[in-house]
Short mmCIF file of the C-alpha atoms (twelve columns), coordinates in Angstrom:
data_MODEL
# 
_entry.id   MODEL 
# 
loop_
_atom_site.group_PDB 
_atom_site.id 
_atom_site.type_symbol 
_atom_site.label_atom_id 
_atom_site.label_alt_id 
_atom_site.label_comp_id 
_atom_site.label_asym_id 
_atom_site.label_seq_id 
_atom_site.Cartn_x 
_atom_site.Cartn_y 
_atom_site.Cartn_z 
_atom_site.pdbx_PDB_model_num 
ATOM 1   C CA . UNK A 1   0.000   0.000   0.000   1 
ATOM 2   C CA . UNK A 2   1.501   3.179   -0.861  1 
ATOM 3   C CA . UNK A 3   1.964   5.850   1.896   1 
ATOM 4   C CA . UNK A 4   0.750   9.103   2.279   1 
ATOM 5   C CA . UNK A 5   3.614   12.066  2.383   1 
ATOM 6   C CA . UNK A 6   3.428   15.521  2.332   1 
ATOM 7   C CA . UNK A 7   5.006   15.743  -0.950  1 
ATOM 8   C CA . UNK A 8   1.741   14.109  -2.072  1 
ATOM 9   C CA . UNK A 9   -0.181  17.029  -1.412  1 
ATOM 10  C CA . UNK A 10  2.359   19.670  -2.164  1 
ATOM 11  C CA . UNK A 11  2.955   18.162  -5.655  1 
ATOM 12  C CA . UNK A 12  0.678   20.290  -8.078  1 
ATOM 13  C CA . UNK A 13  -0.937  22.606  -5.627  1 
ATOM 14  C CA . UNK A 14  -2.110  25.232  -7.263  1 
ATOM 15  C CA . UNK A 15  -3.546  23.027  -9.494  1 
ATOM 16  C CA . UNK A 16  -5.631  20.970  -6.633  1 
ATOM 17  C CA . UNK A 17  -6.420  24.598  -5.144  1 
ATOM 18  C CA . UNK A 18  -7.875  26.167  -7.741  1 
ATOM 19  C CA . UNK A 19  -10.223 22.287  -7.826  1 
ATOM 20  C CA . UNK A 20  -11.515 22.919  -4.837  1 
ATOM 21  C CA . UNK A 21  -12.603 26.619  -5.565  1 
ATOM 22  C CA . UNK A 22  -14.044 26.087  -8.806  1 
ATOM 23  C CA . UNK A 23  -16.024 23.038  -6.591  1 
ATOM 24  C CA . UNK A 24  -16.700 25.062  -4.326  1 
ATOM 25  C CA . UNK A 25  -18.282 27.935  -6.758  1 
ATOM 26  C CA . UNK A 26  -20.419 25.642  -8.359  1 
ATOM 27  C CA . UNK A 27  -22.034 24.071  -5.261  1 
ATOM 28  C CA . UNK A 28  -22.891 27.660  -4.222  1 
ATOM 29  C CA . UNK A 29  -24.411 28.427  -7.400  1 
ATOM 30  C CA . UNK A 30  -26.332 25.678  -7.557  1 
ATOM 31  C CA . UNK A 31  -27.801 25.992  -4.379  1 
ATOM 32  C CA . UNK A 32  -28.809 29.660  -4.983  1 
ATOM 33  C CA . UNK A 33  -31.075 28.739  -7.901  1 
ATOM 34  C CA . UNK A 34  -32.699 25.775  -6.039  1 
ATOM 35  C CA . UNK A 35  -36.293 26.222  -5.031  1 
ATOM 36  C CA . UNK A 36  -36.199 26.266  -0.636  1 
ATOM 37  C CA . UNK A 37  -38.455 27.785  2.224   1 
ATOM 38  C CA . UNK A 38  -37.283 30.177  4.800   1 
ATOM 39  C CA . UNK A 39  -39.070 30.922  7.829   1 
ATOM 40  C CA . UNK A 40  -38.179 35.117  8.733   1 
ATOM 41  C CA . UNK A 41  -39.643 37.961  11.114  1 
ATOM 42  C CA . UNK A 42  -41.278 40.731  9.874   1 
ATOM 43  C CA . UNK A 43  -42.906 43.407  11.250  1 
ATOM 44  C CA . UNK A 44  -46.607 44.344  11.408  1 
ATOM 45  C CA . UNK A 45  -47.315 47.936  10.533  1 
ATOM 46  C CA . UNK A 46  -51.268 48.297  11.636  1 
ATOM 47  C CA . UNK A 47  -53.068 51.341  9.112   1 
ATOM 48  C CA . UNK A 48  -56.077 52.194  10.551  1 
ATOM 49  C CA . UNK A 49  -58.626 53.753  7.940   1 
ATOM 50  C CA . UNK A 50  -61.640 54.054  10.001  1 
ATOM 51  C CA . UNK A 51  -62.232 57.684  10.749  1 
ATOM 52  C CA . UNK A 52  -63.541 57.099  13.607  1 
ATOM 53  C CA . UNK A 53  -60.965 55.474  15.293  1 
ATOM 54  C CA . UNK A 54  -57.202 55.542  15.819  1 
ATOM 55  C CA . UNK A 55  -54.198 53.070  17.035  1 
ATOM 56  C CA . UNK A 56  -53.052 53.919  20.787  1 
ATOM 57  C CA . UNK A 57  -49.543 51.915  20.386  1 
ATOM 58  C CA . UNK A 58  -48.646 48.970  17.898  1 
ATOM 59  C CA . UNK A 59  -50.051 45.454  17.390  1 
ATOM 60  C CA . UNK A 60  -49.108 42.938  19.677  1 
ATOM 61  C CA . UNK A 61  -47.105 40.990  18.537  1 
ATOM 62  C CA . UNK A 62  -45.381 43.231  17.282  1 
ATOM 63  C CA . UNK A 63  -43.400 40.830  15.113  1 
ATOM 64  C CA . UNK A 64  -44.639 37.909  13.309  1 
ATOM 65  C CA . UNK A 65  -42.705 34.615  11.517  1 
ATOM 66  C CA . UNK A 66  -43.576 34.432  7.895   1 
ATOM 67  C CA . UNK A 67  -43.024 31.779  5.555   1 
ATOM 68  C CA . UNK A 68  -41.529 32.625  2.886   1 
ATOM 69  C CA . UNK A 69  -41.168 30.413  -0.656  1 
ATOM 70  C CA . UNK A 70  -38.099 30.889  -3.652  1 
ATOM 71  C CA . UNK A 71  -34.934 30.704  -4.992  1 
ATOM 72  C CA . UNK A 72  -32.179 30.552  -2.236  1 
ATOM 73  C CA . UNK A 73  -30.020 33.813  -3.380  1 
ATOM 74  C CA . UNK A 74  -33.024 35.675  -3.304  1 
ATOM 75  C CA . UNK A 75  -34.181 34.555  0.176   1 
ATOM 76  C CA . UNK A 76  -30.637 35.599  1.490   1 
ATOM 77  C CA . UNK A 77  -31.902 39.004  0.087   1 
ATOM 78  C CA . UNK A 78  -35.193 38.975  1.434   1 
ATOM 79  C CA . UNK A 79  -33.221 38.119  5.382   1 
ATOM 80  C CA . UNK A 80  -31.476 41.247  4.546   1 
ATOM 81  C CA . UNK A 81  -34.135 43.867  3.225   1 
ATOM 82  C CA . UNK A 82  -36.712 42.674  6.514   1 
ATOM 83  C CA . UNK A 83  -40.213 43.017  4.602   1 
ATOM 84  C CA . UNK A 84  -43.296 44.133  6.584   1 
ATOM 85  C CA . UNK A 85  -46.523 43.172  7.027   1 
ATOM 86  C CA . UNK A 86  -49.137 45.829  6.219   1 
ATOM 87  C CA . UNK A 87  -52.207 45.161  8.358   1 
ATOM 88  C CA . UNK A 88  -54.867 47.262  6.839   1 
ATOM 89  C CA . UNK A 89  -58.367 47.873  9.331   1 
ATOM 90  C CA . UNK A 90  -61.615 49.462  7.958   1 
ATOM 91  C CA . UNK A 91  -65.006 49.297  9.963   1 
ATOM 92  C CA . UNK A 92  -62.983 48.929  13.197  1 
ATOM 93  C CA . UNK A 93  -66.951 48.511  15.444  1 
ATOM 94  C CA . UNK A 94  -66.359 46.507  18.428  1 
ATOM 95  C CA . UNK A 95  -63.086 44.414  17.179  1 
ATOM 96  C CA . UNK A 96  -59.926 44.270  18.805  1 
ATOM 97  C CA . UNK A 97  -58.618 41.327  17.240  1 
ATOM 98  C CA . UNK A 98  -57.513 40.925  13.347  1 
ATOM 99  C CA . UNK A 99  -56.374 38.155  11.605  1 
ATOM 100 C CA . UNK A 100 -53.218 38.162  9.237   1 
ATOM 101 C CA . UNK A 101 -53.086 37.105  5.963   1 
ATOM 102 C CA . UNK A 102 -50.012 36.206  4.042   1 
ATOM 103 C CA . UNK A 103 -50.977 38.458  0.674   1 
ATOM 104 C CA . UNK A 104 -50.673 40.990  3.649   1 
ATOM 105 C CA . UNK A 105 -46.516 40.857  2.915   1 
ATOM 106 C CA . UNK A 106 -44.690 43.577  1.259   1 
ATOM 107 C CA . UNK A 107 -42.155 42.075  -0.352  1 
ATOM 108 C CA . UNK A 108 -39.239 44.425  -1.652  1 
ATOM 109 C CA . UNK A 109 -39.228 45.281  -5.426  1 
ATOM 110 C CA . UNK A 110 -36.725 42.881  -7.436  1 
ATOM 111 C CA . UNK A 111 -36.833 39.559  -5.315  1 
ATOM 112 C CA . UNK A 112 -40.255 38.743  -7.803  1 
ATOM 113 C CA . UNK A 113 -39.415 34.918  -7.057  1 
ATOM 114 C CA . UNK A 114 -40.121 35.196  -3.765  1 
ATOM 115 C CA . UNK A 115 -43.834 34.468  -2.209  1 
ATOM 116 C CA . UNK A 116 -45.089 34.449  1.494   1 
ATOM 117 C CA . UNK A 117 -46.712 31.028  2.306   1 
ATOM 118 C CA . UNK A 118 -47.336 31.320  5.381   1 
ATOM 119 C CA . UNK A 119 -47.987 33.430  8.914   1 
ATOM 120 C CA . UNK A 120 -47.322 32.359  12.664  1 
ATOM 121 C CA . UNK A 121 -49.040 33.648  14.841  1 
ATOM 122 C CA . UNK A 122 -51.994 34.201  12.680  1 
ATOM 123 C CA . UNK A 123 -54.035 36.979  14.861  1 
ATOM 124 C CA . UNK A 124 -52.493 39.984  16.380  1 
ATOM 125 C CA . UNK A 125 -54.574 42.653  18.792  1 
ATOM 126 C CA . UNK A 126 -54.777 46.439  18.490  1 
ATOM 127 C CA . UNK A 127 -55.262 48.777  21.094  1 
ATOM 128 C CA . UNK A 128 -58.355 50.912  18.837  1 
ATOM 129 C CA . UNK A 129 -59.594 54.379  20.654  1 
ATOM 130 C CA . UNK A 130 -62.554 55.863  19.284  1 
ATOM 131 C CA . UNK A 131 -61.484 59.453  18.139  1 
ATOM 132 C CA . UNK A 132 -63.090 62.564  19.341  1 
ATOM 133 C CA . UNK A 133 -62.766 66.377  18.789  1 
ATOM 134 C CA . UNK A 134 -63.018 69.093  21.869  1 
ATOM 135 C CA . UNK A 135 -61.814 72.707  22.083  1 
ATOM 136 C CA . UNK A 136 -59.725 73.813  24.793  1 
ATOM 137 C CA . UNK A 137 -58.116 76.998  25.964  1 
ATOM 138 C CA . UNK A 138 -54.591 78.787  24.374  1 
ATOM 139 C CA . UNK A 139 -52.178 80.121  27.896  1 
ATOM 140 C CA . UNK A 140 -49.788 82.720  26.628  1 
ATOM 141 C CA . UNK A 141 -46.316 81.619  28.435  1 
ATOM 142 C CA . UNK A 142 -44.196 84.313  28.885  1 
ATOM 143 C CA . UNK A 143 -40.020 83.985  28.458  1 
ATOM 144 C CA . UNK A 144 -38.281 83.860  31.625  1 
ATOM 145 C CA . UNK A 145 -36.001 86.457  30.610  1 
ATOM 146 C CA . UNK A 146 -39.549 88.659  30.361  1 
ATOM 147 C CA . UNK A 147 -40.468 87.894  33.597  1 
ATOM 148 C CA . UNK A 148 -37.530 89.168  35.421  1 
ATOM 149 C CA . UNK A 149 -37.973 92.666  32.784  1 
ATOM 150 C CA . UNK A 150 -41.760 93.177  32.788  1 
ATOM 151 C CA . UNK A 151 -44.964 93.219  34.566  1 
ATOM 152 C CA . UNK A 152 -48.363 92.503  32.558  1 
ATOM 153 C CA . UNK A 153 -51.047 94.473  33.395  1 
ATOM 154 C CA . UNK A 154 -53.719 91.814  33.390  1 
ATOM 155 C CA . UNK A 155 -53.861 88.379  31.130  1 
ATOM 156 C CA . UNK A 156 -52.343 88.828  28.027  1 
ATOM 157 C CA . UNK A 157 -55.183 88.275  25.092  1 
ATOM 158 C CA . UNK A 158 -54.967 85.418  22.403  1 
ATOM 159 C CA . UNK A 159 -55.886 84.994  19.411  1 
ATOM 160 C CA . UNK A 160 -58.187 82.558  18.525  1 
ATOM 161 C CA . UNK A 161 -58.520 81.475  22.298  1 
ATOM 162 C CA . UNK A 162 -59.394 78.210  21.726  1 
ATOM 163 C CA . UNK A 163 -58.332 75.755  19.499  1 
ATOM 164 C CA . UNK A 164 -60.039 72.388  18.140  1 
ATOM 165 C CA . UNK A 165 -57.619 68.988  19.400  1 
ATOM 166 C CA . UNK A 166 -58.628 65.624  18.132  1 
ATOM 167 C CA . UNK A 167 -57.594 62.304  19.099  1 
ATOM 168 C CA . UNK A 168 -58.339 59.470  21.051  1 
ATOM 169 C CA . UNK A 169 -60.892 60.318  23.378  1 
ATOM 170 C CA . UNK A 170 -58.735 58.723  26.655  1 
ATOM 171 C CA . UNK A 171 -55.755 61.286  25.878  1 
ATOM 172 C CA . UNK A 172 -57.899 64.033  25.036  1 
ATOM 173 C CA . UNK A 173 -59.597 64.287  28.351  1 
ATOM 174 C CA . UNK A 174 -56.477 64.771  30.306  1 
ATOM 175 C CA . UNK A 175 -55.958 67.991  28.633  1 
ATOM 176 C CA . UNK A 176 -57.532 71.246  29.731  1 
ATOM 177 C CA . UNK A 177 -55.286 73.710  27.350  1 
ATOM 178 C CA . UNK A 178 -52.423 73.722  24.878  1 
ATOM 179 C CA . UNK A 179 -49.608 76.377  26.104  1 
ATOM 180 C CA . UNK A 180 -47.468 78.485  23.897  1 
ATOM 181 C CA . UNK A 181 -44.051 78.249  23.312  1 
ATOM 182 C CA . UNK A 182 -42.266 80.234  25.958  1 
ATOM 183 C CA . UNK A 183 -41.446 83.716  23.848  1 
ATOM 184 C CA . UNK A 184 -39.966 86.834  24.944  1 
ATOM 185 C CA . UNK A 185 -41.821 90.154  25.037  1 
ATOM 186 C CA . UNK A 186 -40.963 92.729  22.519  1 
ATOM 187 C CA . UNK A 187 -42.624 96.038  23.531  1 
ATOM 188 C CA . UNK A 188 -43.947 98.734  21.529  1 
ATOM 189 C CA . UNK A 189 -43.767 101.500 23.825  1 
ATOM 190 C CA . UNK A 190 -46.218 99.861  26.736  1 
ATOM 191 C CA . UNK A 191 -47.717 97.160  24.379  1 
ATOM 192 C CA . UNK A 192 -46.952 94.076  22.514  1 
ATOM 193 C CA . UNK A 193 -48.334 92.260  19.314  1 
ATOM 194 C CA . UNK A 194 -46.687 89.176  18.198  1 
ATOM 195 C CA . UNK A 195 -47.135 85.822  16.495  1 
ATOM 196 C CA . UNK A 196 -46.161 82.975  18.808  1 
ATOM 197 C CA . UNK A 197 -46.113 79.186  18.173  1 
ATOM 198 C CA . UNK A 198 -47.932 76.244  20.209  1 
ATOM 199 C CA . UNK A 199 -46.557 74.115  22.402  1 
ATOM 200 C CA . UNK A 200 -47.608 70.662  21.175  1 
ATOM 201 C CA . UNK A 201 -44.317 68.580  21.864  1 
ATOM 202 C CA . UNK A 202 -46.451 66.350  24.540  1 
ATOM 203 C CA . UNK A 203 -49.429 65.710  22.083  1 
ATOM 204 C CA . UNK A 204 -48.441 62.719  20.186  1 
ATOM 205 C CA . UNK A 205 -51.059 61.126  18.345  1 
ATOM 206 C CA . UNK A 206 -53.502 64.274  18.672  1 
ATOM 207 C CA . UNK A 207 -54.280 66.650  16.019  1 
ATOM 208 C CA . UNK A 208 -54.664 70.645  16.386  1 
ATOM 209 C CA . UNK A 209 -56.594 72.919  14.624  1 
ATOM 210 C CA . UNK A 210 -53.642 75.279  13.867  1 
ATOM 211 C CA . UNK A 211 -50.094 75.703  14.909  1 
ATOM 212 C CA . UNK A 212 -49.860 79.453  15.933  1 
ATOM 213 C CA . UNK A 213 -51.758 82.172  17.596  1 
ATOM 214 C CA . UNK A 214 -51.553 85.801  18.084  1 
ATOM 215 C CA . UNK A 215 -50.199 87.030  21.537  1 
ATOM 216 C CA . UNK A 216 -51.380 90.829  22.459  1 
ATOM 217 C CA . UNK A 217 -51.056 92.921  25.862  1 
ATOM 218 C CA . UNK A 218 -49.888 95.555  27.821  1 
ATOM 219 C CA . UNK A 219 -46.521 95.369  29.874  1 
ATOM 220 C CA . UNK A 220 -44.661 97.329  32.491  1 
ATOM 221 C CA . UNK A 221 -40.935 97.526  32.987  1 
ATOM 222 C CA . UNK A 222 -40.345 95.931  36.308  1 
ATOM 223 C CA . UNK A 223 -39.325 98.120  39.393  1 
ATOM 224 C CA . UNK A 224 -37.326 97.195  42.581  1 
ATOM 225 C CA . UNK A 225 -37.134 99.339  45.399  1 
ATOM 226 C CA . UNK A 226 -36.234 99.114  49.135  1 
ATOM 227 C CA . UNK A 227 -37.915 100.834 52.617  1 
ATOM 228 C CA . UNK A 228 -34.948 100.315 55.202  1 
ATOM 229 C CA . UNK A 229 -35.333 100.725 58.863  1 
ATOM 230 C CA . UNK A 230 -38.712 99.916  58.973  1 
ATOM 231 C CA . UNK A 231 -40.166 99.287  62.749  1 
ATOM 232 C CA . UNK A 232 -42.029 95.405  63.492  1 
ATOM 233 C CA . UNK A 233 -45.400 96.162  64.822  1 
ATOM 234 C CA . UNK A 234 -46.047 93.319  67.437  1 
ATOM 235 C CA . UNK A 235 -49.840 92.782  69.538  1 
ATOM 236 C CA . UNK A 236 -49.403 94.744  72.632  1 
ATOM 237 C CA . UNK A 237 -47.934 93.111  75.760  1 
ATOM 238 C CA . UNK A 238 -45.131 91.718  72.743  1 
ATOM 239 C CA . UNK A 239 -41.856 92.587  71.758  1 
ATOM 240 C CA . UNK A 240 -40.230 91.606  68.573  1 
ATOM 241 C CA . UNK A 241 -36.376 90.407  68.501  1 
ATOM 242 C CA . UNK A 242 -35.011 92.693  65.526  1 
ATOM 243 C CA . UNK A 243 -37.471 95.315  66.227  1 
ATOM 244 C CA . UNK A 244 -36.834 96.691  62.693  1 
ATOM 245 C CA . UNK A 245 -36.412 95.381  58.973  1 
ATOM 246 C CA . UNK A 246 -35.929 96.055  55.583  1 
ATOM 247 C CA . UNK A 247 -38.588 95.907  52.949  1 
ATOM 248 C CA . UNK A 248 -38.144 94.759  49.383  1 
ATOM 249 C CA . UNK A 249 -40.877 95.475  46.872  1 
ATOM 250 C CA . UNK A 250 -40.703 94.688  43.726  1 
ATOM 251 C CA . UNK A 251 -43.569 95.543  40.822  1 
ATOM 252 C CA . UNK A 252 -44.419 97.765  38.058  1 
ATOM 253 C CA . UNK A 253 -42.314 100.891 37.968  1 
ATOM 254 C CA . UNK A 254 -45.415 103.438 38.112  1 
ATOM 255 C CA . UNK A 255 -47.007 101.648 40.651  1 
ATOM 256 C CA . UNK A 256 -44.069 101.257 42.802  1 
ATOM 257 C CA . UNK A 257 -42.743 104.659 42.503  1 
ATOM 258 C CA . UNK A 258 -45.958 105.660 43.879  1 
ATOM 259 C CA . UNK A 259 -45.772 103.758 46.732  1 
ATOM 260 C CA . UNK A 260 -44.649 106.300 50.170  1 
ATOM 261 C CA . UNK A 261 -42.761 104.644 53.508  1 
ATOM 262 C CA . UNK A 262 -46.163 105.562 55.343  1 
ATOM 263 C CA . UNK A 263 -48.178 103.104 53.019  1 
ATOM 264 C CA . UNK A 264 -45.850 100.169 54.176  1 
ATOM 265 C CA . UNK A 265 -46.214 98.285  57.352  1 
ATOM 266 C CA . UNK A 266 -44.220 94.956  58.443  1 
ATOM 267 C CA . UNK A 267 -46.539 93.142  61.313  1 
ATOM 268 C CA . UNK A 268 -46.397 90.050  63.081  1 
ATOM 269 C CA . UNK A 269 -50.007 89.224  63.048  1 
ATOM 270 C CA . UNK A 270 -51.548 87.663  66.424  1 
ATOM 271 C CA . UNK A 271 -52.256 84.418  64.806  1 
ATOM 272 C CA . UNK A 272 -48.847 83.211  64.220  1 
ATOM 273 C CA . UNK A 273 -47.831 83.498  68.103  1 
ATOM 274 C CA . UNK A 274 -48.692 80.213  70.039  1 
ATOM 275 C CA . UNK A 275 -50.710 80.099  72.605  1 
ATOM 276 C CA . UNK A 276 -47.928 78.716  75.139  1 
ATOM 277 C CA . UNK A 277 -45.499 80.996  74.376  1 
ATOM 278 C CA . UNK A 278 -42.038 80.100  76.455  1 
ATOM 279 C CA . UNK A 279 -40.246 82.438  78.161  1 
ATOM 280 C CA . UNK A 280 -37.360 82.613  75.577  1 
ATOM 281 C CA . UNK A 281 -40.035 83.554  72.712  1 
ATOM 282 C CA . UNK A 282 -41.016 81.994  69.431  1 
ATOM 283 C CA . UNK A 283 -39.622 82.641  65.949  1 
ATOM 284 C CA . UNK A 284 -42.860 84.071  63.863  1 
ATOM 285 C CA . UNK A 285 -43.004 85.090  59.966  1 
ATOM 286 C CA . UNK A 286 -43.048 88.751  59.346  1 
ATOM 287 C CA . UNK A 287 -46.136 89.934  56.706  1 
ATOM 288 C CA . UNK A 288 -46.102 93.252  55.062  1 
ATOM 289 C CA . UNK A 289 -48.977 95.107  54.262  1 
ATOM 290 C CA . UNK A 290 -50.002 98.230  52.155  1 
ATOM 291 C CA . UNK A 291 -48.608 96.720  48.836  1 
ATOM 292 C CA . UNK A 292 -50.478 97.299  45.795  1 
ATOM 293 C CA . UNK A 293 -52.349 94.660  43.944  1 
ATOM 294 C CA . UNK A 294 -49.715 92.986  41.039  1 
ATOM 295 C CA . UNK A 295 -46.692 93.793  42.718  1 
ATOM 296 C CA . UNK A 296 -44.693 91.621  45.520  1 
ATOM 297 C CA . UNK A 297 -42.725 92.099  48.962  1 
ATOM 298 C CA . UNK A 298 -40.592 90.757  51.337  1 
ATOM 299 C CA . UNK A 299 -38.725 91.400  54.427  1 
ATOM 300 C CA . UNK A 300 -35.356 91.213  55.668  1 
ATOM 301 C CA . UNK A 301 -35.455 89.166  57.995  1 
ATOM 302 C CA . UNK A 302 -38.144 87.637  57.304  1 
ATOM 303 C CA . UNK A 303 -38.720 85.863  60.510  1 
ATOM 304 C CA . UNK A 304 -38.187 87.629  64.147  1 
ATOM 305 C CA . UNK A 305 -38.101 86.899  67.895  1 
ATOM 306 C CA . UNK A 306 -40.961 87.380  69.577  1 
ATOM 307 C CA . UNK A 307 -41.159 87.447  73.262  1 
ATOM 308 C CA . UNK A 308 -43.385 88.774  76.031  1 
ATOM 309 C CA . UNK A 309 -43.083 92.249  77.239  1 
ATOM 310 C CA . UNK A 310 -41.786 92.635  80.926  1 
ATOM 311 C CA . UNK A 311 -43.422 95.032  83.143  1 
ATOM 312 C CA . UNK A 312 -42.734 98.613  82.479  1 
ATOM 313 C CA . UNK A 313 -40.679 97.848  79.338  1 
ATOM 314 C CA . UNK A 314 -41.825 98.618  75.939  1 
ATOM 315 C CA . UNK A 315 -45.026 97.096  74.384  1 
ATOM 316 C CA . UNK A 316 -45.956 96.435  70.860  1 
ATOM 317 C CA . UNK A 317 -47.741 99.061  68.877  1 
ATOM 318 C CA . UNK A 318 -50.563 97.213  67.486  1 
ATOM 319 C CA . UNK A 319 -54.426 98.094  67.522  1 
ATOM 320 C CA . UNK A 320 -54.611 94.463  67.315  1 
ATOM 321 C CA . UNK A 321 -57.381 92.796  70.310  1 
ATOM 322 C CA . UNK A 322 -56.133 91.225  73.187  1 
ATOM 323 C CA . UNK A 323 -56.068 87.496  73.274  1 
ATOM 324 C CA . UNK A 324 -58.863 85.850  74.688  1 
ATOM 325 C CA . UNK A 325 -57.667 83.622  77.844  1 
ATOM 326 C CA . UNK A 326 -57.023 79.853  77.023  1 
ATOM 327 C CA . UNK A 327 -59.234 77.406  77.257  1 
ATOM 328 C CA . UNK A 328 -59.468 76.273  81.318  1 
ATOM 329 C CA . UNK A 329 -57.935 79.141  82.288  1 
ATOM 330 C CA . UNK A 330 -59.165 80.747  85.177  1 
ATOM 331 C CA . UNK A 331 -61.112 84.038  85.031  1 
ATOM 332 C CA . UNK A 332 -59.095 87.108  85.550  1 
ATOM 333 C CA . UNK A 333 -60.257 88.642  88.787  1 
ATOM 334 C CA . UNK A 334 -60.470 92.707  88.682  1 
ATOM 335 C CA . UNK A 335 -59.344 93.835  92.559  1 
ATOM 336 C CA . UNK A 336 -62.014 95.913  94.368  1 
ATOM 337 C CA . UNK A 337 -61.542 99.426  94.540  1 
ATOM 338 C CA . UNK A 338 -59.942 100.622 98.066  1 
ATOM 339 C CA . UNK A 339 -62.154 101.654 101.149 1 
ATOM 340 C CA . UNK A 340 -61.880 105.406 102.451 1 
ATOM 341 C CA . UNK A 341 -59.731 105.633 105.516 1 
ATOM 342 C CA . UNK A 342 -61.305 105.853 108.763 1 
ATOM 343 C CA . UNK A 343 -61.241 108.183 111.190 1 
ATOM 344 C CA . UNK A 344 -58.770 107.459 114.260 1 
ATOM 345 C CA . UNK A 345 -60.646 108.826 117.412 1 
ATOM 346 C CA . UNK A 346 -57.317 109.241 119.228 1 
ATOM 347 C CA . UNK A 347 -56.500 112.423 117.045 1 
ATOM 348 C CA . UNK A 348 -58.322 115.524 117.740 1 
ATOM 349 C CA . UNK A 349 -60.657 116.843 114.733 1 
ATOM 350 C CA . UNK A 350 -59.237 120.016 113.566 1 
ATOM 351 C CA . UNK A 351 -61.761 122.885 114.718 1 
ATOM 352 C CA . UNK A 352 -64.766 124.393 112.140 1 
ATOM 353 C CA . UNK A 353 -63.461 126.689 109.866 1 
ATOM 354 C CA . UNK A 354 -63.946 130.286 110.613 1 
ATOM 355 C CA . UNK A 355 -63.835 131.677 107.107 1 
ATOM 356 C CA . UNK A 356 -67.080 132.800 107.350 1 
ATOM 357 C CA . UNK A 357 -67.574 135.978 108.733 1 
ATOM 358 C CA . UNK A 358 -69.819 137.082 111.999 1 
ATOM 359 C CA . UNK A 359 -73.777 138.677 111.762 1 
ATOM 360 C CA . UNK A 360 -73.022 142.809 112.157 1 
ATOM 361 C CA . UNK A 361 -74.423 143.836 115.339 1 
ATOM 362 C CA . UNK A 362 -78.207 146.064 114.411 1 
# 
């Protein structure tokens, strides 16, 4: 028997190399013509054409496994190009469930030996909402940057005011207005007309009426000003711990300039003081009053000290009512008013007077 060597294999090798390729070529060539089944996902895309209704989501599955018939090359083809399934729904009524069909296949132009056979699973389920139309409100949202500038005297006005949504009927009830975009505020002396886009970034699946609106008002330049040394008016029998603070208001320039240190008061209002007050006080929130309607204050501090008053020191300066006694306490008792002294019968009584002067003798 004659033995193997390398030299057996080496001798002629390009020649036995270029064999096996050519063997190799023709086996794949012959394969891609044959005739074979493939079995490859594809995705369902769900159209609904009912008017009245629309999809909330996809199907479920989402995918399916389709069957698919032809010649091998193009099936390698059809693996790469993923086909869909177009699932087509008209007179939607009270079904949720649709069956698939394999004619339902889009198969990629050029692969025109290939045919779907076949569809597991053959049902899917849609989530259908009936579709409804409502009108809500428009809110004008101001610019941040405009916020900090300006003061608008009054809601801004927008045109149209309400606009027509329409969508499925679930998502359309949570909504109770469609916003703006946020837009800065460019004035014409005191007023302001401009165009401004909606906000519909959180609306998916829901249609509106139209896309922009018409923004028009009337806006102040904003105004800071400051009242320093400003005195804490307590309830009597109180004192406050700073007895003075600084007031901030900030509005409309006309309406603050207006405003006079007289119009201004920072109180500590009876209400916020407890009951049980202990003897080293309570730390109470300081309100300011006298500030025009629009505009908005603070103090500094804003919280003080407040403590009871001792006898013969100072008192607070408030017309505010004396607190009623708590509950169980006993009555306050008024003392009786003091007796006239009585006479001591060891001490002579000083003698008539004698202002009055004797009867002339006749």
């Amino acid at each position: 028997m004659r033995r193997l060597s390398v030299r057996t294999f080496t001798n002629q090798w390009r020649l036995k190399l270029t064999s096996l390729a050519l063997a190799i070529l023709l086996w794949v060539v012959v394969t891609a013509e044959q005739v074979t089944t493939q079995w490859i996902p594809v995705r369902v895309d769900a159209v609904v054409r009912d008017p009245d209704f629309v999809l909330d989501g996809g199907a479920e599955p989402a995918t399916v496994r389709v069957r698919f018939r032809g010649p091998g090359r193009e099936l390698w083809e059809l693996a790469l190009e993923r086909p869909t399934l177009v699932l087509a729904v008209r007179n939607v009524g009270n079904a949720r469930t649709f069956s698939l069909d394999p004619n339902m296949v889009r198969v990629p132009e050029g692969l025109r030996g290939v045919e779907a056979t076949d569809v597991r699973p053959g049902v899917v389920r849609l989530n259908l909402q009936r579709q409804v139309t409502r009108s809500v409100p428009v809110r004008a949202r101001i610019g941040a940057r405009s916020a900090e500038r300006f003061v608008l005297r009054g809601r801004p006005s927008v045109t149209p005011a309400t606009v027509d949504i329409t969508g499925p009927e679930e998502a359309l009830s949570a909504i109770e207005e469609v916003p703006t975009r946020a837009f800065e505020i460019v004035r014409d002396d005191s007023t302001f007309s401009q165009r401004v886009n909606l906000d519909t970034a959180g609306l998916h699946g829901i249609r509106v009426s139209t896309q922009e609106v018409r923004v028009s008002g009337r806006a102040d330049r904003r105004s800071d000003r400051a009242f320093a040394v400003m005195a804490v008016a307590v309830p009597p029998g109180y004192v406050a711990s700073p007895a003075q603070v600084e007031v901030h208001v900030s509005g409309a320039e006309p309406v603050v300039g207006r405003l006079t240190p007289r119009e201004v008061r920072a109180v500590v209002s009876v209400d916020s003081i407890p009951h049980d007050l202990p003897v080293s006080g309570s730390i109470v929130p300081v309100s300011i009053l006298g500030i025009p309607a629009g505009a908005s204050s603070r103090a500094v501090p804003g919280r003080v000290r407040v403590t009871r008053a001792q006898i013969g020191g100072p008192a607070g300066d408030s017309a505010s009512p004396a607190r009623p006694p708590a509950p169980g306490a006993p009555p306050s008792v008024r003392p009786a008013p003091a007796a006239p002294p009585r006479p001591n019968p060891a001490v002579p009584l000083p003698p008539p007077s004698t202002s009055a002067q004797p009867p002339r003798p006749r």
